[in-house]
C-alpha positions in Angstrom: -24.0 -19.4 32.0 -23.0 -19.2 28.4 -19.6 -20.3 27.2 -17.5 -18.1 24.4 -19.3 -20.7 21.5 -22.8 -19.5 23.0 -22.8 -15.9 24.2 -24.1 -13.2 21.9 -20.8 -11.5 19.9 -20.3 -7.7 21.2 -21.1 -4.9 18.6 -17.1 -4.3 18.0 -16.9 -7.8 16.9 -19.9 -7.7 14.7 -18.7 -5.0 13.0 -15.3 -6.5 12.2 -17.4 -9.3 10.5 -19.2 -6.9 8.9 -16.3 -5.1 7.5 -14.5 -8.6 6.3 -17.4 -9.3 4.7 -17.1 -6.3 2.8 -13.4 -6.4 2.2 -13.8 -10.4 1.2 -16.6 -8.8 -1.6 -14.6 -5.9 -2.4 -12.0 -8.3 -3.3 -14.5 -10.1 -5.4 -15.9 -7.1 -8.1 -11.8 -5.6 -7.9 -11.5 -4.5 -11.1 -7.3 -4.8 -11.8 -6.1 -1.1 -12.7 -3.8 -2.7 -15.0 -6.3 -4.0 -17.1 -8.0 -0.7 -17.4 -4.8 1.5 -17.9 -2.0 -0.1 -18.8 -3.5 -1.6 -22.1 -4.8 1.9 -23.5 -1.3 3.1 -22.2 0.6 1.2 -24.3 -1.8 1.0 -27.3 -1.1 5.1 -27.4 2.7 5.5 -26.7 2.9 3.0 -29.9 0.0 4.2 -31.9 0.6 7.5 -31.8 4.4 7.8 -31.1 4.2 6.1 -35.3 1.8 8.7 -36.3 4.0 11.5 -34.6 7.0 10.0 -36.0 4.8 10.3 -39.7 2.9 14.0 -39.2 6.1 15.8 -37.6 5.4 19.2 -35.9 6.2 21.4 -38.8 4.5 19.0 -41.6 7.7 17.0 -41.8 8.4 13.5 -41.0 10.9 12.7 -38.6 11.1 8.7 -39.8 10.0 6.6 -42.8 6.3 5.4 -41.5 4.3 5.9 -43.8 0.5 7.4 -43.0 -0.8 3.7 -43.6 0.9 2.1 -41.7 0.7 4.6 -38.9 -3.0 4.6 -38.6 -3.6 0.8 -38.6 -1.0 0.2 -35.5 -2.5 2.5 -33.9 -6.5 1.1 -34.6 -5.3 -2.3 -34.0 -3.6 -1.7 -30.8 -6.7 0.5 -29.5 -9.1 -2.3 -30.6 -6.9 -4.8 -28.4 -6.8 -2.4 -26.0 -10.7 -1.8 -25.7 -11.1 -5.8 -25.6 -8.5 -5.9 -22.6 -10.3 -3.4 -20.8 -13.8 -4.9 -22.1 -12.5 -8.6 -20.1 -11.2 -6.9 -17.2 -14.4 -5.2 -16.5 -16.8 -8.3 -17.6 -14.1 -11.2 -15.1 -15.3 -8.4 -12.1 -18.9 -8.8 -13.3 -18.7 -12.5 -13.0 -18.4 -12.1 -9.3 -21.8 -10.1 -8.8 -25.7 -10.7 -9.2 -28.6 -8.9 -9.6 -28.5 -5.2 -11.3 -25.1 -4.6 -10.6 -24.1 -7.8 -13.0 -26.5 -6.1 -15.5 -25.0 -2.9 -15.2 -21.1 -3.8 -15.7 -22.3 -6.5 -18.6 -24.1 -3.5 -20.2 -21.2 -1.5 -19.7 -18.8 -3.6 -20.9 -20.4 -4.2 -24.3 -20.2 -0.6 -24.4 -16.4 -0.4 -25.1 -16.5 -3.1 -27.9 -19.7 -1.2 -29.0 -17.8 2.2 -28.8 -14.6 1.2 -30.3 -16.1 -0.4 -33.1 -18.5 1.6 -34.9 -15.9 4.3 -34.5 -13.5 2.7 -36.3 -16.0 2.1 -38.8 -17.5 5.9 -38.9 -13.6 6.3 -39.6 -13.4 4.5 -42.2 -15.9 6.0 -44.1 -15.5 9.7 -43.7 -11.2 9.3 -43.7 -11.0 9.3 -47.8 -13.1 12.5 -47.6 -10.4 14.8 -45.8 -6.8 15.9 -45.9 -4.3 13.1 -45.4 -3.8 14.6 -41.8 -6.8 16.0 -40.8 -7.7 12.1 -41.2 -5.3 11.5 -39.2 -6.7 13.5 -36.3 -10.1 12.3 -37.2 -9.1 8.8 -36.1 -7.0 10.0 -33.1 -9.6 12.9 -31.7 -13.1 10.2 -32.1 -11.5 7.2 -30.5 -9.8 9.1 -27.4 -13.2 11.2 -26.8 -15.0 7.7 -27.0 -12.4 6.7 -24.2 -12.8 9.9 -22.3 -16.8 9.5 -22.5 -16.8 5.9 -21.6 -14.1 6.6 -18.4 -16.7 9.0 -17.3 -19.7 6.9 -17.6 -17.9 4.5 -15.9 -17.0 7.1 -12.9 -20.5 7.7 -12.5 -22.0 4.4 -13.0 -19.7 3.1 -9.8 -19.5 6.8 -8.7 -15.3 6.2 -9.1 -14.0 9.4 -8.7 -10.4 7.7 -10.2 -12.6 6.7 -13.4 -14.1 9.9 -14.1 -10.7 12.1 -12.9 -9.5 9.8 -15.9 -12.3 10.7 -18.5 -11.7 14.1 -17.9 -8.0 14.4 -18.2 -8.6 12.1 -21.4 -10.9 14.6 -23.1 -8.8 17.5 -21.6 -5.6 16.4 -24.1 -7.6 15.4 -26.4 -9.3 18.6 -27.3 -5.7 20.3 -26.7 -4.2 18.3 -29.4 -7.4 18.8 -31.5 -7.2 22.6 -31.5 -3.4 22.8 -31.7 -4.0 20.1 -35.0 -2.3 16.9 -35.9 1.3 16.8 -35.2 0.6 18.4 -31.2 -2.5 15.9 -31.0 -0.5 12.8 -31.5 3.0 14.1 -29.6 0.6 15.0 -26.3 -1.3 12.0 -26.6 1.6 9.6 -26.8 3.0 11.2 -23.6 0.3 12.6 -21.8 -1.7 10.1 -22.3 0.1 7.0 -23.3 2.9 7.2 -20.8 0.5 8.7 -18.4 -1.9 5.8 -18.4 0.8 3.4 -18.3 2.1 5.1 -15.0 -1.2 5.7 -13.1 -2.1 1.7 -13.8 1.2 0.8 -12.1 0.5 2.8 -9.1 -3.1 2.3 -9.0 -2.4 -1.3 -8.7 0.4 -0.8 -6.4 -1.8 1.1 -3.9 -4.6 -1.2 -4.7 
């Protein structure tokens, strides 16, 4: 007669291994909603709270921030931003092998990647536009590179919180875009900037 170290484990118990197994490795790739939403949050309620503050909604300023000024807080907070999200992604990665690693290395890059030669397309074809028309140039390419990125991501890990992300991004963006500077930055500080900064607090909450 077998004792309880010996005898075979029933199928109920095999499958609550199998499901702290899963659990113990779900734990391991958790990507920390914070890190994907809270720093692109922030980077837009300051970014483009300053160029609001700058454009106005009737072509007048509403404080002294000059158009300068407004556009590199708001570049240098995306670009810390995209870094942020870039480690949160790659620390999950470390936790995986095989094509899975691959994939979320690959897709990591992409944000820096993104990001960056944006900024730089920015830089070249600002000077050849309106003053505020530049403005939206900067704002409108770096959110729909966010918005095309969230959705990549969505389908890449078929996350249907990711890509429900991407499309409200690209939704307000193209809003703003069509309603023209001053809208684009107001709805983008507070729909997306306060917006992102909520649904990372209770995504992590839940999480």
């Amino acid at each position: 007669m077998l004792d309880d170290d010996e005898r075979a484990p029933t199928p109920e118990e095999t499958l609550r291994v199998i499901e702290a197994q899963q659990a113990a490795a779900a734990r391991h790739i958790y990507i920390d909603p914070l890190l994907l939403y809270l720093p692109w949050g922030v980077a837009w309620l300051i970014g483009f709270t300053a160029l609001f503050l700058h454009l106005g909604l009737d072509g007048r300023s509403y404080a002294p921030i000059s158009q300068g000024a407004a556009v590199v807080l708001l570049t240098a907070a995306q670009l810390v931003a995209g870094a942020v999200a870039g480690y949160g992604i790659t620390r999950a990665n470390r936790q995986v092998r095989g094509t899975t690693r691959d994939r979320g290395t690959m897709y990591g890059w992409s944000w820096f990647a993104g990001i960056a030669l944006t900024a730089v397309l920015d830089i070249r074809l600002a000077p050849l536009v309106p003053p505020a028309e530049s403005q939206l140039l900067w704002g409108g390419s770096m959110l729909t590179i966010v918005a095309v990125l969230y959705m990549v991501g969505g389908a890449v890990w078929f996350s249907r919180q990711m890509f429900s992300v991407g499309v409200w991004t690209a939704a307000v963006n193209l809003l703003g875009i069509l309603l023209g500077p001053g809208w684009h930055a107001l709805l983008t500080a507070v729909l997306l900037g306060g917006g992102f900064i909520v649904a990372g607090l209770w995504w992590r909450r839940r999480s």
